[in-house]
N, CA, C and O of each residue as an XYZ file, in Angstrom:
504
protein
N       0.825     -1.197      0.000
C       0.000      0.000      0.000
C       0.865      1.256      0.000
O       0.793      2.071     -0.919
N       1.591      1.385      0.925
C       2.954      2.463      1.052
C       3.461      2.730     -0.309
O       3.511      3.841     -0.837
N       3.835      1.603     -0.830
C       4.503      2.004     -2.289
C       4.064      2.228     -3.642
O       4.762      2.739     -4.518
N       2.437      1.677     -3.827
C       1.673      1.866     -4.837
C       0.118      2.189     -4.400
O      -0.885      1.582     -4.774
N       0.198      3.375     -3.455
C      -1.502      3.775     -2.917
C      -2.402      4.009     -4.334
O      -3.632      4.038     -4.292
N      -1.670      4.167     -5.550
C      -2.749      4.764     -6.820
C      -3.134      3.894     -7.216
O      -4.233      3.976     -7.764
N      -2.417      2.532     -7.159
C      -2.730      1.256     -8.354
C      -3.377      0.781     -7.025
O      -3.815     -0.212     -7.605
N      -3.778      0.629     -5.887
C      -4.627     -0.033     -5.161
C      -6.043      1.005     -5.409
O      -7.183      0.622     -5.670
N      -5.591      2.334     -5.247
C      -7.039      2.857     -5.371
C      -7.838      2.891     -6.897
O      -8.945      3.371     -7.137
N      -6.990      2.287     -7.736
C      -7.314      2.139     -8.890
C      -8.353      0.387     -8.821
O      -9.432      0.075     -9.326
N      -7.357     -0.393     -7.948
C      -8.379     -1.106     -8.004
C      -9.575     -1.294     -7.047
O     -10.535     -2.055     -7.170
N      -9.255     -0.324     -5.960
C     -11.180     -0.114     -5.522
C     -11.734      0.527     -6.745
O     -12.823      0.176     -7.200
N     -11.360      1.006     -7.024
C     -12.223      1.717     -8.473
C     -12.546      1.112     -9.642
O     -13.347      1.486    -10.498
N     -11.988      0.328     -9.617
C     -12.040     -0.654    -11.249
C     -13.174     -1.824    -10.176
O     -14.137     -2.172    -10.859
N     -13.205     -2.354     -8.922
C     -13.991     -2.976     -8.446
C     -15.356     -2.248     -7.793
O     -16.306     -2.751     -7.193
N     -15.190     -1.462     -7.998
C     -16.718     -0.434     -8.087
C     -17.696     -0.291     -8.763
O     -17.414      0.255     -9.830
N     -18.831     -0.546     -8.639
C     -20.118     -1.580     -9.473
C     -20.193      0.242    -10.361
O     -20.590      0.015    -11.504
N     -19.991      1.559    -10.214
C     -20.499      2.359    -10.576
C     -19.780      3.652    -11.379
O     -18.784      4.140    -10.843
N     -20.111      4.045    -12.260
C     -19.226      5.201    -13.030
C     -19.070      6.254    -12.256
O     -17.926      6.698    -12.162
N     -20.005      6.823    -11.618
C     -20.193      7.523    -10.612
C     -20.654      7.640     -9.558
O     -21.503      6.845     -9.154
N     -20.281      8.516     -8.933
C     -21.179      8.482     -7.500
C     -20.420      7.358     -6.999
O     -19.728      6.478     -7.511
N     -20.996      7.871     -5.107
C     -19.909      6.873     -4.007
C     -18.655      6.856     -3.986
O     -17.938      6.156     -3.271
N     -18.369      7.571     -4.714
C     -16.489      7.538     -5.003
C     -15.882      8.164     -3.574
O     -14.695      7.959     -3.321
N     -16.736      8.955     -2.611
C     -16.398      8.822     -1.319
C     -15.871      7.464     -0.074
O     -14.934      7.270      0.701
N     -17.104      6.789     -0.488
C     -17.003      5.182     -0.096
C     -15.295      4.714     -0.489
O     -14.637      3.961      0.230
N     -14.990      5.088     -1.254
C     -13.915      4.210     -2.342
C     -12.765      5.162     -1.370
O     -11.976      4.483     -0.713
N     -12.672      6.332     -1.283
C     -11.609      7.020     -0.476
C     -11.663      6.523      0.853
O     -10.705      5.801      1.133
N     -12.606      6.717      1.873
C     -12.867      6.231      2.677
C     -12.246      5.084      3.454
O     -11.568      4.967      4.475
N     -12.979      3.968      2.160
C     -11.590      2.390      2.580
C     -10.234      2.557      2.345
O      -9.368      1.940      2.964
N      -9.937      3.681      1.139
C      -8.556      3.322      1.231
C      -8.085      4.332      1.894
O      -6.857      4.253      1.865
N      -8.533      5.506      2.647
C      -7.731      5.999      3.679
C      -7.574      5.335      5.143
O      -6.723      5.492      6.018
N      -8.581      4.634      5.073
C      -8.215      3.683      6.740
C      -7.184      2.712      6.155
O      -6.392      2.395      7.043
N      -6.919      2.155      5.042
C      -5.752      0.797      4.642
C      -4.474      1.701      4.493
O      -3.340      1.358      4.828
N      -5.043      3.643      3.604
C      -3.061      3.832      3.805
C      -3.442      3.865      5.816
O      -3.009      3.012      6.589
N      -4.179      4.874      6.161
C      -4.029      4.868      7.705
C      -3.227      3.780      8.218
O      -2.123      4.024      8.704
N      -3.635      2.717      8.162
C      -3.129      1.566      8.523
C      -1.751      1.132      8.184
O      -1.003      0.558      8.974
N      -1.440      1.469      6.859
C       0.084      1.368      6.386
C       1.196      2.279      6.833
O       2.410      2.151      6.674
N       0.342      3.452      7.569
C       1.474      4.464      8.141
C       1.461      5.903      7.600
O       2.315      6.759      7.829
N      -0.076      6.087      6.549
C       0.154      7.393      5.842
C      -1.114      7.609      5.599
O      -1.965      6.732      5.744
N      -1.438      9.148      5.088
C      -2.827      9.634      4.770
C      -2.747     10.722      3.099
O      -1.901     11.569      2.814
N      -3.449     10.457      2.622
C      -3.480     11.302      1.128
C      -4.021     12.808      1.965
O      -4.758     12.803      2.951
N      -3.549     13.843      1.408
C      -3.970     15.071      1.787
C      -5.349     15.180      0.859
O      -4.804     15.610     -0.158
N      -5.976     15.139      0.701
C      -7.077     15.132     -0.274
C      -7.539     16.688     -0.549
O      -7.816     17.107     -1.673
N      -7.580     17.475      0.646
C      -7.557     18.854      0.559
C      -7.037     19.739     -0.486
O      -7.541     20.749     -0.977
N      -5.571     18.969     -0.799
C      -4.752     19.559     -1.830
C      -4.854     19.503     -3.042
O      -4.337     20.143     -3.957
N      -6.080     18.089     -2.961
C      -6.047     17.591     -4.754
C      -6.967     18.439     -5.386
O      -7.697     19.306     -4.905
N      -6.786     17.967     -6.792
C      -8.084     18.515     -8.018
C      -8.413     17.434     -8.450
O      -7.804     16.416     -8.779
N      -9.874     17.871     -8.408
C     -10.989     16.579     -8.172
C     -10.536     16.124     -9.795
O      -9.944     15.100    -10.134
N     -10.921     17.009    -10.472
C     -10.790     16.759    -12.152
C      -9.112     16.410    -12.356
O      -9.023     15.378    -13.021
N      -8.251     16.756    -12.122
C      -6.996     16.081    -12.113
C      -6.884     15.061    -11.262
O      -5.740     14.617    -11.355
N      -7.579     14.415    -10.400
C      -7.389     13.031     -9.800
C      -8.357     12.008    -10.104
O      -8.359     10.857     -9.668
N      -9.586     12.802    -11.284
C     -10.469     11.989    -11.682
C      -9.758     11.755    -13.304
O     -10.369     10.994    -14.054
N      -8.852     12.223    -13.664
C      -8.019     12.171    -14.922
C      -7.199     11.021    -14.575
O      -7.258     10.005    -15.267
N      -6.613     11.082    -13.795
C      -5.645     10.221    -13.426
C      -6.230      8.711    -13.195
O      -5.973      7.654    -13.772
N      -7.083      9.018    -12.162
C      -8.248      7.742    -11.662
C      -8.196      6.767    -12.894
O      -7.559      5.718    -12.986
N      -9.294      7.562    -14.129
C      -9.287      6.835    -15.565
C      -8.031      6.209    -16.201
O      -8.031      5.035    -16.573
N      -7.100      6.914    -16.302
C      -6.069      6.131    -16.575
C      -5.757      5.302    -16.051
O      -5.981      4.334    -16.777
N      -5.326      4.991    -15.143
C      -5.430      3.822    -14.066
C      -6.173      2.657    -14.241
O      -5.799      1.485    -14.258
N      -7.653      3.312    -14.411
C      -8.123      2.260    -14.974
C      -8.239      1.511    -16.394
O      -8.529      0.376    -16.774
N      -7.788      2.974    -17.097
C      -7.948      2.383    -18.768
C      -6.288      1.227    -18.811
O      -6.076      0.219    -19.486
N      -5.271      2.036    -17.657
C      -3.901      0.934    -17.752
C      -3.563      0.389    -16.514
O      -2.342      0.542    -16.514
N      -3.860     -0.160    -15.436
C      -3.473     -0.694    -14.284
C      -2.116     -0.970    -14.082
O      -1.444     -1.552    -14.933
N      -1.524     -0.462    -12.655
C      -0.347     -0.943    -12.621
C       0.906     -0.171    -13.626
O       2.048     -0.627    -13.702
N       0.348      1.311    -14.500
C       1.155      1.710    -15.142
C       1.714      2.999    -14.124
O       2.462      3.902    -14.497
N       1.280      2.870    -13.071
C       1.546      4.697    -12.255
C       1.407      5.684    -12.006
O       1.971      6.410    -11.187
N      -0.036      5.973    -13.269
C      -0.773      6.817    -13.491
C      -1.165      7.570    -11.731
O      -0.852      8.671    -11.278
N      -1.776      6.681    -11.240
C      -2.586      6.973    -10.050
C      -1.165      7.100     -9.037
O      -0.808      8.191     -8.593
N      -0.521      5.982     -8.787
C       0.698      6.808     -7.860
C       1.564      7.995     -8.202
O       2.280      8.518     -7.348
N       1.507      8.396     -9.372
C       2.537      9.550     -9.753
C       1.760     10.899     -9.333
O       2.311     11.917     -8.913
N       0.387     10.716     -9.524
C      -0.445     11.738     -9.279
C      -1.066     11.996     -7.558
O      -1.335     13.142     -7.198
N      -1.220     10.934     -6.707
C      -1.298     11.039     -5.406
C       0.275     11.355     -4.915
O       0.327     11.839     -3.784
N       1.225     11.211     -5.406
C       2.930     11.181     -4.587
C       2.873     12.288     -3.764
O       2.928     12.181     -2.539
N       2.740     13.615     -4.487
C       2.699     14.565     -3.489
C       1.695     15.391     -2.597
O       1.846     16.545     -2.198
N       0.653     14.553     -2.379
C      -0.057     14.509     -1.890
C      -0.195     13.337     -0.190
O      -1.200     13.420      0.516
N       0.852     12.473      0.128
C       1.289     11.450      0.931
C       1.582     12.763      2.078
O       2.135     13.823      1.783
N       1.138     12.441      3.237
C       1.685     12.877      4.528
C       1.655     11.798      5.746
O       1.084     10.709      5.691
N       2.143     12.145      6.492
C       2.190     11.069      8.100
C       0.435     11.104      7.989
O      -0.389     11.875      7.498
N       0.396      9.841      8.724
C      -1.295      9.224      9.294
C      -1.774     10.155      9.849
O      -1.117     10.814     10.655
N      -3.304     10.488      9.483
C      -4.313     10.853      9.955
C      -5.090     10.200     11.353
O      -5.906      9.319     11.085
N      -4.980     10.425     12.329
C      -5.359      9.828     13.510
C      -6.948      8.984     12.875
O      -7.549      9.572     11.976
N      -7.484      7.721     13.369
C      -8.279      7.449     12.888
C      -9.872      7.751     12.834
O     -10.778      7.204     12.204
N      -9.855      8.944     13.830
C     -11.014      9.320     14.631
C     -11.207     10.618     13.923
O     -12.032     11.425     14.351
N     -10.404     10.891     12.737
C     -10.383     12.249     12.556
C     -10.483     11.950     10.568
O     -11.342     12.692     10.092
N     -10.163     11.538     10.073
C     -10.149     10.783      8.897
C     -11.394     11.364      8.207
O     -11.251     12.226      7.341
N     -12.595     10.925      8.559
C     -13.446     10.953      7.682
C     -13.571     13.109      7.501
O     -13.991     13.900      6.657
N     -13.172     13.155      8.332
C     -12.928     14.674      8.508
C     -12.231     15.304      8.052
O     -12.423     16.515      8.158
N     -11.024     14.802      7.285
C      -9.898     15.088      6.227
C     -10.660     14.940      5.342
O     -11.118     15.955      4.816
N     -11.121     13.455      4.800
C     -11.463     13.384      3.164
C     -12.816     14.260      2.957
O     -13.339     14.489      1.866
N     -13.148     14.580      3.868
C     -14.491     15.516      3.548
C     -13.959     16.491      3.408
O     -14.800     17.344      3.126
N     -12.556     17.072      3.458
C     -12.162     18.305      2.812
C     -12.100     18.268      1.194
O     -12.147     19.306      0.533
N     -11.992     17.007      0.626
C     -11.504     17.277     -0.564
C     -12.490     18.241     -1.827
O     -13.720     18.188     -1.810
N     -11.933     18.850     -2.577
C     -12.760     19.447     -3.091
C     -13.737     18.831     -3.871
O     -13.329     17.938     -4.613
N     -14.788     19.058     -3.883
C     -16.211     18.651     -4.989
C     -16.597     17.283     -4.246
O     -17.100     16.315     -4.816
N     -16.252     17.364     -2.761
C     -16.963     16.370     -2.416
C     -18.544     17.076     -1.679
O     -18.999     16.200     -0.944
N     -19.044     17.760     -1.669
C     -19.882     18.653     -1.292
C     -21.334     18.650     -1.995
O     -22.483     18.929     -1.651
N     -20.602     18.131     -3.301
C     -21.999     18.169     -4.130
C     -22.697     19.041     -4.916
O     -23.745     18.985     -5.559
N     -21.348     20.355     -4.576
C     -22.030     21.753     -5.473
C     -21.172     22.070     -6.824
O     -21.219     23.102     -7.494
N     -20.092     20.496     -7.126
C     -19.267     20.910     -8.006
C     -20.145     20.797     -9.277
O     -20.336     19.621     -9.586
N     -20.617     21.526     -9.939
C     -21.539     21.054    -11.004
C     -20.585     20.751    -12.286
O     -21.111     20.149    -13.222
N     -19.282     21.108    -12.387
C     -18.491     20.935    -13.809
C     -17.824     19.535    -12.966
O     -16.866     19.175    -13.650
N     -17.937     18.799    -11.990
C     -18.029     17.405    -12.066
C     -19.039     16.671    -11.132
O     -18.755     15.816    -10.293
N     -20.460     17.244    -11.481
C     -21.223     16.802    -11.072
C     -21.524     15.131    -11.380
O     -20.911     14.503    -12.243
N     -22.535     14.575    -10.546
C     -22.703     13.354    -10.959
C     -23.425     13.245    -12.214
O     -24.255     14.115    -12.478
N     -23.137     11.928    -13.324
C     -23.299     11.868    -14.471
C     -24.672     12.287    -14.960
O     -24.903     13.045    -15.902
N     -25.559     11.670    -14.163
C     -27.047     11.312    -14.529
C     -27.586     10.252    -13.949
O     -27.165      9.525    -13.048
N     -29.024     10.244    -14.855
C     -29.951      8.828    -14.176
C     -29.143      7.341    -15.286
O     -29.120      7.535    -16.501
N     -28.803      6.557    -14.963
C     -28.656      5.218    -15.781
C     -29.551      5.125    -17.147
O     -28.987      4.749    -18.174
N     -30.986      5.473    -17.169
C     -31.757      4.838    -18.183
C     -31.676      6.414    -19.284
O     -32.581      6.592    -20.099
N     -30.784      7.199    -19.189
C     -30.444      8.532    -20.018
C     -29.202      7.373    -21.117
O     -28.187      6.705    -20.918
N     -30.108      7.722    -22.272
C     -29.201      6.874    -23.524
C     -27.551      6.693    -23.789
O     -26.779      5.775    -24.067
N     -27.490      8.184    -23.522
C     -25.884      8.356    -23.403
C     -24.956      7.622    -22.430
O     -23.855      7.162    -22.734
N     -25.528      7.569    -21.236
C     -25.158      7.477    -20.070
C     -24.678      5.925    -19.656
O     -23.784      5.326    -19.058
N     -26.151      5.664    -20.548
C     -26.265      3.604    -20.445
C     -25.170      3.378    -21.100
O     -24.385      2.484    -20.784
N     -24.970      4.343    -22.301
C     -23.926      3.156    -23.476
C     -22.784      3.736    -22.887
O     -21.861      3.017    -23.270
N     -22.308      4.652    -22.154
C     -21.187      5.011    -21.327
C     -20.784      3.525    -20.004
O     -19.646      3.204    -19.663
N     -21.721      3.061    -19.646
C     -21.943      2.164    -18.598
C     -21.347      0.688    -19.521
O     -20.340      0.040    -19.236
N     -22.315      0.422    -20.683
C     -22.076     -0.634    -21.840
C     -20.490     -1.130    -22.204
O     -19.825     -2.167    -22.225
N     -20.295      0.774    -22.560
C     -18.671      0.770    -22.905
C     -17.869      0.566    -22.085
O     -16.889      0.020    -22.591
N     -17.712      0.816    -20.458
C     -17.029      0.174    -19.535
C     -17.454     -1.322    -19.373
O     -16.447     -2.026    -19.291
N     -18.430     -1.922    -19.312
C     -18.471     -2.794    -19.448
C     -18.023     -3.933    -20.108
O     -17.750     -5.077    -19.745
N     -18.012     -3.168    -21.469
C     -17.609     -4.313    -22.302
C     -15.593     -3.830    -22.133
O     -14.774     -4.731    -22.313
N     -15.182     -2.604    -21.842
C     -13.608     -2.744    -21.556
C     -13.188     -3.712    -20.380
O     -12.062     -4.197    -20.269
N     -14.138     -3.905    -19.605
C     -13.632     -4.842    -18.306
C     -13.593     -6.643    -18.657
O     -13.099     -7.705    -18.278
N     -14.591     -5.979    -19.749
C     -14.585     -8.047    -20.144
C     -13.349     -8.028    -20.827
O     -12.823     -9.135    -20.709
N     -12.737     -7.339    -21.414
C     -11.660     -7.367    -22.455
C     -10.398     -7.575    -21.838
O      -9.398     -8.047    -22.379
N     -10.525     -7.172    -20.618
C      -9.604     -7.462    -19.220
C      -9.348     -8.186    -18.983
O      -8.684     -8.300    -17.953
């Protein structure tokens, strides 16, 4: 975890039933596992849209670094564990008012489905 926090959070993310939304959930676990490894992502510091850039890559290439090159400077000493969910709720556009990365839509919106389809069918290809 210490040495590749992006390619693990790449794969809560690639094991995430959803394109969007909950992506809190997904920080969440993996700030108690770095917690646990000895470290905390500053999340405060990031850009949602530059760590949701990165995220994708990660997933479009696993294991290429995408996601650790882009969390690196973002790594500080552990977040006490009682205090955690209180960090990642700093990060920006977790609030819900980011509308330029708001959540996608409803599922049964045409675009949206074959957006869902097309990950789908990249994961079988996996």
């Amino acid at each position: 975890m210490a040495a590749k926090p992006g390619e693990i959070m790449g794969y809560l993310g690639y094991a995430h039933p959803f394109l969007d939304g909950n992506g809190r959930t997904i920080m969440i676990v993996h700030g108690v596992i770095a917690q646990r490894a000895g470290f905390s992502i500053d999340w405060s510091a990031t850009d949602k849209a530059a760590y949701l850039s990165a995220l994708t890559k990660e997933l479009d290439e696993p294991g290429k670094g995408h996601l650790d090159a882009y969390l690196k400077p973002f790594i500080r000493e552990a977040v006490p564990a009682d205090r955690l969910a209180e960090k990642i709720a700093l990060a920006p556009g977790l609030d819900g008012n980011d509308e330029q990365n708001a959540v996608l839509g409803k599922v049964d919106k045409p675009a949206l489905k074959a957006r869902y389809e097309q990950q789908k069918h990249k994961r079988k290809q996996s």
